[in-house]
C-alpha positions, -999 to 999 in steps of 0.1 A, spaced: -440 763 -27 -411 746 -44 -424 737 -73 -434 777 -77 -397 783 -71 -387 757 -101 -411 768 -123 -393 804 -138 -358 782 -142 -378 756 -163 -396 783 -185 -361 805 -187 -348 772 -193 -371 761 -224 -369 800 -241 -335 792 -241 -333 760 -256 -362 774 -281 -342 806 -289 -308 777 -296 -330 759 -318 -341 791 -340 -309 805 -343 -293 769 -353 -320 766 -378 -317 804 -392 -280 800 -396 -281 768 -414 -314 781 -436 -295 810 -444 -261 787 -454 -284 767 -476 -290 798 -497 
């Protein structure tokens, strides 16, 4: 059962880090133009 309960913080975890990554790269794409 604990690896159930640390599963949702890992995957709320890696959208985060994922959603970081896109907006880092969009701003910087968009400064390039």
């Amino acid at each position: 059962m604990g690896n159930i309960n640390l599963l949702p913080k890992d995957l709320n975890r890696i959208l985060i880090y994922k959603n970081l990554l896109t907006s880092y790269y969009l701003t910087n794409y968009f400064e390039v133009i």
